[in-house]
C-alpha positions as CSV (number, residue, x, y, z in Angstrom):
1,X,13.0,180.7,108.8
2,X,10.4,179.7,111.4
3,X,12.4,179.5,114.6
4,X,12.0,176.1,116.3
5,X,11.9,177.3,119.8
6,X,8.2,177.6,119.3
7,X,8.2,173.6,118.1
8,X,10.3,173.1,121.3
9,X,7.9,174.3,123.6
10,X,4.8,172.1,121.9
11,X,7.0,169.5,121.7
12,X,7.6,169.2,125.1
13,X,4.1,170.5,126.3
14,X,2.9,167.5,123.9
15,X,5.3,164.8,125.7
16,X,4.3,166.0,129.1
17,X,0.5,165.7,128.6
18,X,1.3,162.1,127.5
19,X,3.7,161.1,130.2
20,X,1.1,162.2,132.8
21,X,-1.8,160.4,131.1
22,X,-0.9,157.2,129.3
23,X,-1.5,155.1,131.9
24,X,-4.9,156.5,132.3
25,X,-5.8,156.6,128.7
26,X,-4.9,153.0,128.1
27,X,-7.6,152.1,130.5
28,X,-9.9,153.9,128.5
29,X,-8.9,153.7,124.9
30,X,-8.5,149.6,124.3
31,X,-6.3,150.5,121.3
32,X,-3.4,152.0,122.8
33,X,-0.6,150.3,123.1
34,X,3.4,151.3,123.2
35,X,5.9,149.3,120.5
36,X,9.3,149.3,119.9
37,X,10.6,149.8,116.7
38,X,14.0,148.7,115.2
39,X,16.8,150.7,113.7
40,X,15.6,151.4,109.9
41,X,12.4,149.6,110.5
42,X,9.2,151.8,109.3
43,X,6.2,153.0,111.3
44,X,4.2,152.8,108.0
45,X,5.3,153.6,104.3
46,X,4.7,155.8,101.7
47,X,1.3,154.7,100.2
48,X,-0.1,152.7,103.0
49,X,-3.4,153.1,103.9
50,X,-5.1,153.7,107.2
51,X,-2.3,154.5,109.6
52,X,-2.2,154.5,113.1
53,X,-1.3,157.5,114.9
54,X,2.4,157.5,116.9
55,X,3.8,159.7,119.6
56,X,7.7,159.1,119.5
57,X,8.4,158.3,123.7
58,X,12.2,157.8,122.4
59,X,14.8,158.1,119.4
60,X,14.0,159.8,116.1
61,X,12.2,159.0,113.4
62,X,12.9,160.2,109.9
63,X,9.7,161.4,107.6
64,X,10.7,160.7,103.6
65,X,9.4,161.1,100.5
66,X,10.2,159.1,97.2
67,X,9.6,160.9,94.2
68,X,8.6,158.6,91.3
69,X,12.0,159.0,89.9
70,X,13.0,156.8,92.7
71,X,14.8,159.8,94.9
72,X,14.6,160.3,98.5
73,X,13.6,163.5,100.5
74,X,14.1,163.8,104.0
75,X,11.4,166.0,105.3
76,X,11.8,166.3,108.7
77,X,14.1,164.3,111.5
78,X,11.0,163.8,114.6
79,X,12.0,163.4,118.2
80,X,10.6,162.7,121.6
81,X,7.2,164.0,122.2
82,X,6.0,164.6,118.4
83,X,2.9,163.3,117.2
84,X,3.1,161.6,113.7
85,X,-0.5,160.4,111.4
86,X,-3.2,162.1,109.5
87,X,-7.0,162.4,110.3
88,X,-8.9,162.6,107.1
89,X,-12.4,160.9,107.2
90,X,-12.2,160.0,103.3
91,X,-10.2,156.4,103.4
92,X,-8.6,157.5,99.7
93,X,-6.8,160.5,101.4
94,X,-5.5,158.0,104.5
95,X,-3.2,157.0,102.2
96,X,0.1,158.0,103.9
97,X,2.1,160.5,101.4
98,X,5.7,160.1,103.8
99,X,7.0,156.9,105.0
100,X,8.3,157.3,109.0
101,X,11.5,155.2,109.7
102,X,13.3,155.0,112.9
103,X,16.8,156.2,113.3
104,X,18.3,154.0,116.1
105,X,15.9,152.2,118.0
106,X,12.9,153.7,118.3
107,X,9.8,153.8,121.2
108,X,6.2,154.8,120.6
109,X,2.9,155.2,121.7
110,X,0.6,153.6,118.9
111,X,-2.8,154.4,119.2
112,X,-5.7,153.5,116.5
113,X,-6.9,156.1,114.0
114,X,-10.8,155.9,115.9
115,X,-9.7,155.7,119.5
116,X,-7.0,159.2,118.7
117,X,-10.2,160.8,117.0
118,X,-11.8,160.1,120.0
119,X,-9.0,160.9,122.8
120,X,-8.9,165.0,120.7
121,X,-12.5,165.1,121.1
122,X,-12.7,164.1,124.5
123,X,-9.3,166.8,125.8
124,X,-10.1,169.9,123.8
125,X,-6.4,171.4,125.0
126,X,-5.0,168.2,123.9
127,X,-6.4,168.8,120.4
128,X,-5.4,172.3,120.5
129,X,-1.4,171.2,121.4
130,X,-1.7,168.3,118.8
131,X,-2.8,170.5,116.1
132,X,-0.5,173.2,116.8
133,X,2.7,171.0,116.4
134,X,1.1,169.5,113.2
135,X,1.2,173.1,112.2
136,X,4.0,174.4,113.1
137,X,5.6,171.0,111.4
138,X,4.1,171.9,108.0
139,X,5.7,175.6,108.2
140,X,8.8,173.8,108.5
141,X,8.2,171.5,105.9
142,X,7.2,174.4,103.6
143,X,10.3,176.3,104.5
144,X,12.9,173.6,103.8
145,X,11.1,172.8,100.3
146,X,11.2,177.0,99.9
147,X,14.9,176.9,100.6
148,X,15.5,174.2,98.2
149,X,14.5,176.0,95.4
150,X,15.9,179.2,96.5
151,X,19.2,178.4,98.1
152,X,22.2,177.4,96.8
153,X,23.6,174.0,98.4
154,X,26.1,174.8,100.7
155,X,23.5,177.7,102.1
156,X,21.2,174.5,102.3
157,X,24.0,172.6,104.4
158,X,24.7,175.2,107.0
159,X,21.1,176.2,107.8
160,X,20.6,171.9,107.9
161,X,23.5,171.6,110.6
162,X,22.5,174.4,112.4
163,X,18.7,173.1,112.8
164,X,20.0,170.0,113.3
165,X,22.5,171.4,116.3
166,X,19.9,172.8,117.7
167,X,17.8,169.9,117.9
168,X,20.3,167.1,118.7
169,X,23.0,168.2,119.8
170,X,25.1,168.5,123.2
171,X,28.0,170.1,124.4
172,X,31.7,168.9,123.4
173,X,35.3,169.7,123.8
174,X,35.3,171.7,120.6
175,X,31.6,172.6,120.1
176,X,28.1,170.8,119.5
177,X,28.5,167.5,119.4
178,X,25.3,165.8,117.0
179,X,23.2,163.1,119.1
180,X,22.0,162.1,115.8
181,X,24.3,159.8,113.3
182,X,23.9,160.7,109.7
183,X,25.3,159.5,106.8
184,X,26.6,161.9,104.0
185,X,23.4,160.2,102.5
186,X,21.5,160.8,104.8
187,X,22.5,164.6,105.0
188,X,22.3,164.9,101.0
189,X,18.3,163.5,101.8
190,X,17.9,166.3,104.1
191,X,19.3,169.0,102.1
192,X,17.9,167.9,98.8
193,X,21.7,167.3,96.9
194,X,23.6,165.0,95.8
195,X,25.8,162.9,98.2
196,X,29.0,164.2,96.0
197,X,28.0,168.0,96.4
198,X,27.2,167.6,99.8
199,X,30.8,165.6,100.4
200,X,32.6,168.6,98.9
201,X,30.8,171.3,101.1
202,X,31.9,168.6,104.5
203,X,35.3,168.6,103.4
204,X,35.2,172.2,102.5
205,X,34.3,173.2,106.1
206,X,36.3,170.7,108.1
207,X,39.4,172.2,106.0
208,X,38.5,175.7,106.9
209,X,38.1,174.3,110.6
210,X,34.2,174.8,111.1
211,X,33.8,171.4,112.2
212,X,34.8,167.8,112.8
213,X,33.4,164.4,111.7
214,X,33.4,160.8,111.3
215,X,31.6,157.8,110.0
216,X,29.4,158.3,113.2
217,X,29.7,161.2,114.8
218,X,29.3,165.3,113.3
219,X,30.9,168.0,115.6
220,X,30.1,171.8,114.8
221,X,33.3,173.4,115.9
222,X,32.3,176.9,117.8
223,X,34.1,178.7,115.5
224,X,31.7,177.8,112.7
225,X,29.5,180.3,114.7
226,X,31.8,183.4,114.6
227,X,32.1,182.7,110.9
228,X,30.6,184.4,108.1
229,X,29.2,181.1,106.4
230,X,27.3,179.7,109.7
231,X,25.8,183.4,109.8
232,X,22.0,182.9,109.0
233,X,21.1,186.6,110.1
């Protein structure tokens, strides 16, 4: 799969180019402004029109889509330093086609559709860095869809935990310790399964030992890594 170490390194080029020159920009661009956004509260919906651009300065926000059978899809969990919006100049395709949600509280940069045109146009290597991680995003997106039609679930579940262990995870007594509270729901989303399958595969590994977890908290044991069904390679 597309390693993420590459989306690590825009990631954080992305949030450092923005932590340097916020304060700057906002004297320039009237329509920049920074908000704070509640636990499950959405940044904008599925089907709303004429977004703002967002660049997540804290927590994680979760980018869904509901399929007209009323089903959810988790496409990708964002963190600190991505860039979320869309830059089309015909107002039928600004129609957002995810809904963004925050997971825990959530704190962002909001900056108007005309003034972000503008702010690319202005810092060529910041347009270069902002399209990149847009980019590299999609490949990901692509990939997980891939792997849902491809993989069998529990496949699906291991290379989820892993990603998501190397994303939001730190050291703990046993292993890697998820930053990130999910629900079995939540996972299922993410995998594209139901909560039931995806209950069975949990169980299943914290039986055989490969990890620990609660109603708030997922730990990836570190022998999960020396065994044969945490081995992506």
């Amino acid at each position: 799969m597309p390693s993420n170490r590459c989306s690590d390194t825009l990631t954080q080029s992305l949030n450092s180019v923005f932590e340097q020159n916020l304060d700057e920009w906002k004297k320039i661009y009237a329509d920049i402004r920074e908000v704070e956004i509640p636990d499950k509260h959405f940044l904008y919906r599925q089907g709303d029109r004429d977004t703002d651009f967002f660049w997540i300065r804290k927590g994680i926000v979760k980018l869904s889509y509901l399929t007209k059978q009323g089903s959810e899809l988790t496409l990708a969990l964002l963190r600190q330093g991505d860039i979320i919006g869309r830059l089309q100049h015909d107002a039928d395709e600004l129609m957002a086609e995810e809904s963004a949600q925050a997971l825990g509280d959530v704190t962002c940069c909001c900056i108007g559709r005309k003034d972000f045109r503008q702010l690319i146009i202005d810092r060529p290597n910041l347009s270069l860095l902002v399209f990149e991680s847009i980019y590299a995003r999609q490949r990901r997106i692509e990939h997980k869809l891939r792997m849902i039609l491809t993989q069998p679930v529990e496949q699906r579940v291991v290379a989820t935990l892993l990603d998501l262990a190397q994303l939001f995870s730190t050291r703990c007594t046993h292993g890697f310790s998820l930053e990130i509270f999910l629900t079995q729901q939540e996972l299922a989303d993410l995998v594209g399964a139901s909560r039931s399958v995806v209950s069975t595969i949990m169980n299943d590994f914290r039986n055989r030992g490969l990890l620990d977890y609660t109603r708030e908290q997922i730990c990836i044991n570190d022998s999960a890594f020396a065994s044969d069904t945490f081995d992506r390679d």
